[in-house]
N, C-alpha and C positions, 0 to 999 in steps of 0.2 A: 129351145136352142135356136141360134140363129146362126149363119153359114153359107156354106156354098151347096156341093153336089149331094143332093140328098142320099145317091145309092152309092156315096163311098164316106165324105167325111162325116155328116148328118150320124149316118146307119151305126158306123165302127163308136162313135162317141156317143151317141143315147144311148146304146145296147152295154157300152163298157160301165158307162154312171149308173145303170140301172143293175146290172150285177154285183156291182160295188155298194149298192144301196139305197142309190139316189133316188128320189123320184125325177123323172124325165119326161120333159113337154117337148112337141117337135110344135113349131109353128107355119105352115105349108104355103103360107106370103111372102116367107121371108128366107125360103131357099132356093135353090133349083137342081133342077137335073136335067141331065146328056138330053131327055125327052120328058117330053109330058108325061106321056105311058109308064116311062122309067120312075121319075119320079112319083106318079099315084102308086105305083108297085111299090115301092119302098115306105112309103107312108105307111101302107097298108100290111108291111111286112112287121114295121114297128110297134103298131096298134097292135098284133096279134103275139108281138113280145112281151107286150106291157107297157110301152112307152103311152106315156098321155099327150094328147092331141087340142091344142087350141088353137081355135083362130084368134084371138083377143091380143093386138101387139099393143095397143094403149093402154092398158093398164101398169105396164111394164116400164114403160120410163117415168110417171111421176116416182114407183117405188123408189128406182136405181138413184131418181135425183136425188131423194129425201135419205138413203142410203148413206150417197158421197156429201150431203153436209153434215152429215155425222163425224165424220172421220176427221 
């Protein structure tokens, strides 16, 4: 997922997709938080919920390209 504050909209949205039945990737380049600290805290709070953890953000837009010329 990609986003803004990790220990508020990041946290409430991978923990809800993951209850729901999602599988849930947080990617840690591509958010932030109030602090650094705050943020490693939440990452870390996620991993320990289940949410899966990648650093990998290019593999993700050739997908989404190949995606939308489908459509």
């Amino acid at each position: 997922m990609i986003s803004l504050l990790a220990e508020e909209f990041i946290y409430q949205s991978l923990i809800s997709g993951k209850e729901l039945g999602y599988d849930t990737y947080v990617m840690p380049e591509s958010i932030l938080g109030k602090s650094p600290k705050k943020k490693e805290r939440a990452i870390k709070k996620l991993k320990s919920r289940g949410v899966g953890y990648t650093g990998v953000i290019v593999p993700v837009i050739p997908t989404l390209l190949c995606q939308c010329e489908q459509l």
